[in-house]
mmCIF file of the N, C-alpha and C atoms, coordinates in Angstrom:
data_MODEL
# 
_entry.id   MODEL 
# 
loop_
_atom_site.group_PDB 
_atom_site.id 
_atom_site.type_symbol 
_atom_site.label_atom_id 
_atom_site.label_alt_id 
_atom_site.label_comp_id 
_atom_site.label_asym_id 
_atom_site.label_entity_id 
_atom_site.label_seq_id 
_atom_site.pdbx_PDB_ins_code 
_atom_site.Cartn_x 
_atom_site.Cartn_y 
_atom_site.Cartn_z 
_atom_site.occupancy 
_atom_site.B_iso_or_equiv 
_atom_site.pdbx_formal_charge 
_atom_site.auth_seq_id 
_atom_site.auth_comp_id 
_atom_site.auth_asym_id 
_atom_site.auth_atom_id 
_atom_site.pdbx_PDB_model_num 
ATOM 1   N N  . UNK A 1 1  ? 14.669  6.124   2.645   1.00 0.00 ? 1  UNK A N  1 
ATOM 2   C CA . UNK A 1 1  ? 14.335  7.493   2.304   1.00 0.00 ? 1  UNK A CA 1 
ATOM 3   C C  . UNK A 1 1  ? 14.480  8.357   3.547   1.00 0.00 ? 1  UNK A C  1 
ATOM 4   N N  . UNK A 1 2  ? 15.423  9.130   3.594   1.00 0.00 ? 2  UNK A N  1 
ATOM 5   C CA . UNK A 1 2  ? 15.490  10.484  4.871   1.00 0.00 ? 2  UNK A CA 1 
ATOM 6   C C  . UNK A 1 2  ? 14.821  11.548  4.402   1.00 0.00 ? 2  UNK A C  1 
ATOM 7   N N  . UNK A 1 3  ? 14.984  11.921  3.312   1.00 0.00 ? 3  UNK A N  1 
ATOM 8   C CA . UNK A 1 3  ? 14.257  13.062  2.983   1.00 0.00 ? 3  UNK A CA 1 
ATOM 9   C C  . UNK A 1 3  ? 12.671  12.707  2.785   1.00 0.00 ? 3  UNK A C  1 
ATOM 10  N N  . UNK A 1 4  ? 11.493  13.217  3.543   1.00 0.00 ? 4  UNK A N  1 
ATOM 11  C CA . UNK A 1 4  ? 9.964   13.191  3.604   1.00 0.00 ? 4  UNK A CA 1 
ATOM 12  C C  . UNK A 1 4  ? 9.859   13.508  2.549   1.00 0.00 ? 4  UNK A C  1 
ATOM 13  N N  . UNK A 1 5  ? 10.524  14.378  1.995   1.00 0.00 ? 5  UNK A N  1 
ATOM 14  C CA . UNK A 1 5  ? 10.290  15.151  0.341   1.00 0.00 ? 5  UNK A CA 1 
ATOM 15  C C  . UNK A 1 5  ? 10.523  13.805  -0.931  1.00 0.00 ? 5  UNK A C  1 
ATOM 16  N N  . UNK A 1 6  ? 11.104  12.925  -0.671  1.00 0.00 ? 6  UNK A N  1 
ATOM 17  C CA . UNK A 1 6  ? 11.202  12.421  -1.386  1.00 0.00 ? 6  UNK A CA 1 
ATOM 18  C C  . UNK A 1 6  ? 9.520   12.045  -2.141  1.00 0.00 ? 6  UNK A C  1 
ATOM 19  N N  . UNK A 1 7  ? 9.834   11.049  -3.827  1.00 0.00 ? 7  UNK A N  1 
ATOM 20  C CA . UNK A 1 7  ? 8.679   10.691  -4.001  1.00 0.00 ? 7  UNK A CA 1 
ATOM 21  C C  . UNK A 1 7  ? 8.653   9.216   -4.518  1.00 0.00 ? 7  UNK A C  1 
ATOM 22  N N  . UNK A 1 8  ? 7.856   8.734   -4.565  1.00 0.00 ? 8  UNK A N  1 
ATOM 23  C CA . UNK A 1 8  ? 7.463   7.198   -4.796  1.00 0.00 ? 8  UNK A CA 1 
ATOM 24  C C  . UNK A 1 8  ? 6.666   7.037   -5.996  1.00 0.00 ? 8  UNK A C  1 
ATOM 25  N N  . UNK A 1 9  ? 7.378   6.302   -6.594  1.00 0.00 ? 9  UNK A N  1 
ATOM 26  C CA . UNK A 1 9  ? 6.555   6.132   -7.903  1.00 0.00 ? 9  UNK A CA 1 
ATOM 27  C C  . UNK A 1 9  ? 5.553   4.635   -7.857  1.00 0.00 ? 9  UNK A C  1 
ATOM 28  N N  . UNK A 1 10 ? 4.545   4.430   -8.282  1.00 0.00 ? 10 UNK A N  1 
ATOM 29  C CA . UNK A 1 10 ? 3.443   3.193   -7.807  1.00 0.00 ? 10 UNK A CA 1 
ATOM 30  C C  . UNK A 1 10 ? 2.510   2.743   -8.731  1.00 0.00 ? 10 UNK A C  1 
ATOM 31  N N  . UNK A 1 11 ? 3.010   1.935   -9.600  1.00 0.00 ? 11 UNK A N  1 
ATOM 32  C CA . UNK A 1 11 ? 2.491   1.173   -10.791 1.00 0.00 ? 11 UNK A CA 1 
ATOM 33  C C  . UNK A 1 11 ? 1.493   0.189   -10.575 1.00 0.00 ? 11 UNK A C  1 
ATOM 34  N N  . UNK A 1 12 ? 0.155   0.255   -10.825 1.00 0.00 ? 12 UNK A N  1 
ATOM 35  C CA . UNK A 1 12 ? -0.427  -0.918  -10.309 1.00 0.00 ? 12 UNK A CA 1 
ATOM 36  C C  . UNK A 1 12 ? -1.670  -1.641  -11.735 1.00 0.00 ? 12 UNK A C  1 
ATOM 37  N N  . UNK A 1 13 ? -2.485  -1.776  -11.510 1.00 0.00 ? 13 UNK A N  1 
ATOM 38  C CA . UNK A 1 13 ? -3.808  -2.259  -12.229 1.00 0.00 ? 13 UNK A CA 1 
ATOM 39  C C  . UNK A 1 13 ? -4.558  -2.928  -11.464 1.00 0.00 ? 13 UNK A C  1 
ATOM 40  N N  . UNK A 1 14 ? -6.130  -3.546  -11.851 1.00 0.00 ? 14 UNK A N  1 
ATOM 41  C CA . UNK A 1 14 ? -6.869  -3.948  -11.428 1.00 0.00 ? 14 UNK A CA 1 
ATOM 42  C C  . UNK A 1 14 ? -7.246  -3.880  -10.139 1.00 0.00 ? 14 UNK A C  1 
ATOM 43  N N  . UNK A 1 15 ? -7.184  -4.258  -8.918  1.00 0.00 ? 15 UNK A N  1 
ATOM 44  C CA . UNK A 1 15 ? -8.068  -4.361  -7.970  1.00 0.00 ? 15 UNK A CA 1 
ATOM 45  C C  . UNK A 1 15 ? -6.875  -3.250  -7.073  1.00 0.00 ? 15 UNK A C  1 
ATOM 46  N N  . UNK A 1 16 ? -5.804  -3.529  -7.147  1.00 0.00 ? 16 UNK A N  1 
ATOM 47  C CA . UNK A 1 16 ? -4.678  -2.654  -6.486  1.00 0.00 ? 16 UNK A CA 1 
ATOM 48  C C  . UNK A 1 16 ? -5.061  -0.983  -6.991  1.00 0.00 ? 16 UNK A C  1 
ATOM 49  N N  . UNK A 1 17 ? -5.775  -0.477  -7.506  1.00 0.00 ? 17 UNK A N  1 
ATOM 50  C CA . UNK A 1 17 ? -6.169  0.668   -7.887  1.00 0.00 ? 17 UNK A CA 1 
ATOM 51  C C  . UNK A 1 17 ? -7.260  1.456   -7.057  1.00 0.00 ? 17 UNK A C  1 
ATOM 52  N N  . UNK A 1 18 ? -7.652  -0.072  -6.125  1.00 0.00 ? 18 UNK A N  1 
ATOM 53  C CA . UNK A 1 18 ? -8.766  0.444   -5.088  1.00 0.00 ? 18 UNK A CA 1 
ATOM 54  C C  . UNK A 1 18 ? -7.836  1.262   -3.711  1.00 0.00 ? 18 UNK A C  1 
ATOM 55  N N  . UNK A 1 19 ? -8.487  2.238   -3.502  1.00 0.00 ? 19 UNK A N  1 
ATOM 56  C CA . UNK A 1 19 ? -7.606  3.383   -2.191  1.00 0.00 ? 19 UNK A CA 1 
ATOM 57  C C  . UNK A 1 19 ? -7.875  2.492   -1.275  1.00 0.00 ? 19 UNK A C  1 
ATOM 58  N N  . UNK A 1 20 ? -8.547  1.349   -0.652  1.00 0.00 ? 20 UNK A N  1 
ATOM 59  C CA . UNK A 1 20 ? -8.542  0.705   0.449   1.00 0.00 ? 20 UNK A CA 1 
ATOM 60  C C  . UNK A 1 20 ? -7.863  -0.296  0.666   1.00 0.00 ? 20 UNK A C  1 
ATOM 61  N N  . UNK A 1 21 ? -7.162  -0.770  -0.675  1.00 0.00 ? 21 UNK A N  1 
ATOM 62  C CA . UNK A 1 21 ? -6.387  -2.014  -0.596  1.00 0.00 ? 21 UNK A CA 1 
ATOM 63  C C  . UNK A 1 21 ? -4.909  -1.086  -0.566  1.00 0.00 ? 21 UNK A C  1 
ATOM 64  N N  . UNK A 1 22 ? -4.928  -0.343  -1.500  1.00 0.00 ? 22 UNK A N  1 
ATOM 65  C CA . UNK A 1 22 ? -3.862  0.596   -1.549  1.00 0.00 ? 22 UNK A CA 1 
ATOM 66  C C  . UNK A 1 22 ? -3.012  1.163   -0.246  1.00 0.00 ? 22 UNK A C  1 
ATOM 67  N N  . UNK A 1 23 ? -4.035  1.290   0.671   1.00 0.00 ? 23 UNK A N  1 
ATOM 68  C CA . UNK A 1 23 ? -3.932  1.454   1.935   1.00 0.00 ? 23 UNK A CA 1 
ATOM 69  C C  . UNK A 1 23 ? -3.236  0.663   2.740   1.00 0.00 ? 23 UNK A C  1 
ATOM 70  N N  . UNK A 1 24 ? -4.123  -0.168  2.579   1.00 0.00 ? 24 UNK A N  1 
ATOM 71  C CA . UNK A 1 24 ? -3.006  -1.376  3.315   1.00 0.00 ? 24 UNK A CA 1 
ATOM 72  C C  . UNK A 1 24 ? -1.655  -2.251  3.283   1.00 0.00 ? 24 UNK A C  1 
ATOM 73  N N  . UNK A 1 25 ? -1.230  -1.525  2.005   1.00 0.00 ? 25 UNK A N  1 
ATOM 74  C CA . UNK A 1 25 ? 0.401   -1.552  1.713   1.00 0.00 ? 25 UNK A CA 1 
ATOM 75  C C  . UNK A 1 25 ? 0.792   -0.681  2.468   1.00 0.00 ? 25 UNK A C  1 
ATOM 76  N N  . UNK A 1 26 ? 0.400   0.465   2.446   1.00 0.00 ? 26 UNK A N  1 
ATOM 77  C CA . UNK A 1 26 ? 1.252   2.069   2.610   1.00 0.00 ? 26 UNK A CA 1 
ATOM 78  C C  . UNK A 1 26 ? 1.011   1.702   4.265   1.00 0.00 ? 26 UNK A C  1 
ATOM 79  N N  . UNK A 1 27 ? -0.028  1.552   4.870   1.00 0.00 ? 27 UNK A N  1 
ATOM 80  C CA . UNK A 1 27 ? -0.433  1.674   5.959   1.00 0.00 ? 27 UNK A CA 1 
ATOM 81  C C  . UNK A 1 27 ? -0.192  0.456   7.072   1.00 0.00 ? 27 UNK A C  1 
ATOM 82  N N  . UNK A 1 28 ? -0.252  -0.724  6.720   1.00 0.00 ? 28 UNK A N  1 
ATOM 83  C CA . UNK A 1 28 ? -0.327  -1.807  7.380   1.00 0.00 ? 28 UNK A CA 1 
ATOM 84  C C  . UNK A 1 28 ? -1.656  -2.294  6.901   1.00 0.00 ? 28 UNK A C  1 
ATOM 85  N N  . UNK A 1 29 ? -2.096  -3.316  7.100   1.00 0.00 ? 29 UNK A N  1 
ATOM 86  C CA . UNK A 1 29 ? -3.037  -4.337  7.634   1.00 0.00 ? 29 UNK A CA 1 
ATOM 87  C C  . UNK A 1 29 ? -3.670  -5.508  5.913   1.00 0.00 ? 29 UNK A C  1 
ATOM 88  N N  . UNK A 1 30 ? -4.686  -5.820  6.329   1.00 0.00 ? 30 UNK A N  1 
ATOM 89  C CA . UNK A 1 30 ? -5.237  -7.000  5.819   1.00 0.00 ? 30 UNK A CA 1 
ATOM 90  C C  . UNK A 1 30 ? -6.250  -6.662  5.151   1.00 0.00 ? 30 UNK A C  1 
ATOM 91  N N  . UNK A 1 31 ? -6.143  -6.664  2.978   1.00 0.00 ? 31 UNK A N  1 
ATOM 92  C CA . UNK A 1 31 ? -6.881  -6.174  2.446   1.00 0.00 ? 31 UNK A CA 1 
ATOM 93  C C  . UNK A 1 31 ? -8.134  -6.975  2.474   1.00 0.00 ? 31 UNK A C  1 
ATOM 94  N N  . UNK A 1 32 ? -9.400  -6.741  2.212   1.00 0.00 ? 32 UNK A N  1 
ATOM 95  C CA . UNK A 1 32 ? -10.194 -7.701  2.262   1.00 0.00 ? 32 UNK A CA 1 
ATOM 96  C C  . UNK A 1 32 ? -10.797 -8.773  1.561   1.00 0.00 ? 32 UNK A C  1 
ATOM 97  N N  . UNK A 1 33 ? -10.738 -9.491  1.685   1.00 0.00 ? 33 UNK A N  1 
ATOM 98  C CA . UNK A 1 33 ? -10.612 -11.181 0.316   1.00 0.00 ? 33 UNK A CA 1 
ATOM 99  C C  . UNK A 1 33 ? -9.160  -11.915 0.903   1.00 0.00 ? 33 UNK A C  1 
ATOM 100 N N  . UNK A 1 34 ? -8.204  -11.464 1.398   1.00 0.00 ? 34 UNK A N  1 
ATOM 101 C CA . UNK A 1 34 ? -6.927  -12.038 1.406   1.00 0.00 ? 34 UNK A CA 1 
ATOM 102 C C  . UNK A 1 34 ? -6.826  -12.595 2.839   1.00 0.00 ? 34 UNK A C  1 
ATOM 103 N N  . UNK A 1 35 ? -5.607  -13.318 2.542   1.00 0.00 ? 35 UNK A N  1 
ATOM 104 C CA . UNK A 1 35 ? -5.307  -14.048 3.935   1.00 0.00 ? 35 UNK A CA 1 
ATOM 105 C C  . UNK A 1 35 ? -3.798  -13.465 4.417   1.00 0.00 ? 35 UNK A C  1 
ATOM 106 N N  . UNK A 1 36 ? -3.036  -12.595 3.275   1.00 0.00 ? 36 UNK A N  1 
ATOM 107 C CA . UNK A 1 36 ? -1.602  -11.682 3.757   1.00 0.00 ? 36 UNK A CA 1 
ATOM 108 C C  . UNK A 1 36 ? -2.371  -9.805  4.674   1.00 0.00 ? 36 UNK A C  1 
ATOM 109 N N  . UNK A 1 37 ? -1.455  -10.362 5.620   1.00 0.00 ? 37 UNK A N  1 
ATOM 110 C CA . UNK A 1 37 ? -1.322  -9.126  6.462   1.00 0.00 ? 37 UNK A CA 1 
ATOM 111 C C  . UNK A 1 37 ? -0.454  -8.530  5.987   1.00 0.00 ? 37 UNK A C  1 
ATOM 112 N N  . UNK A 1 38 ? -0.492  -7.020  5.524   1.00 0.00 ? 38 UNK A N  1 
ATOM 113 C CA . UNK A 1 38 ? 0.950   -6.120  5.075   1.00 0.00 ? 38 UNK A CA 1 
ATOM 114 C C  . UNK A 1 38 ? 1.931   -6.006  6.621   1.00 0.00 ? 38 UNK A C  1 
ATOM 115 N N  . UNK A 1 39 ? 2.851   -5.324  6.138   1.00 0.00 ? 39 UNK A N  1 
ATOM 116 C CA . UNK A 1 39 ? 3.365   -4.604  7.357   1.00 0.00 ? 39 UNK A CA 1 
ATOM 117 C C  . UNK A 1 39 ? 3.182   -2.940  7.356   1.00 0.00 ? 39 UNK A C  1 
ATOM 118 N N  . UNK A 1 40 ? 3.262   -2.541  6.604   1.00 0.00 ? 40 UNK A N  1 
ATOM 119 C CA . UNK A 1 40 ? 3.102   -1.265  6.070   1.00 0.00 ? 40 UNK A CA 1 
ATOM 120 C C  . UNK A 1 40 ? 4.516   -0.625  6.004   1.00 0.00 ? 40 UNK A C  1 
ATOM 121 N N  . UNK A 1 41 ? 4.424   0.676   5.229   1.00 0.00 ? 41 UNK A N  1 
ATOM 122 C CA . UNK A 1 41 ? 5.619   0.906   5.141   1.00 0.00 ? 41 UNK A CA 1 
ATOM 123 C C  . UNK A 1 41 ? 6.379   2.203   6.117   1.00 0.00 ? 41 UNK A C  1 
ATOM 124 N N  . UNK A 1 42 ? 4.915   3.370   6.403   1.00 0.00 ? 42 UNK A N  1 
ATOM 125 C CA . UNK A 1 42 ? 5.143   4.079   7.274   1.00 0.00 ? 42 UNK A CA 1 
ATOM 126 C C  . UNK A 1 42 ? 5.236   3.681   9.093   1.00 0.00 ? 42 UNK A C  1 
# 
């Protein structure tokens, strides 16, 4: 994606609906209960 404008579409359910786990896709790191570290995407 070059254009910032672009948009992302993000289908989820159950626990992935929480903004803190959510986070840690978009963002980086290690949701809590799990043993995967994201990388993030920004």
């Amino acid at each position: 994606m070059q254009d910032l404008q672009d948009k992302v579409w993000y289908a989820c359910y159950g626990s992935n609906l929480l903004q803190e786990r959510f986070l840690c896709y978009i963002k980086g790191g290690q949701p809590a209960g799990t043993k995967t570290v994201y990388g993030g995407c920004i």
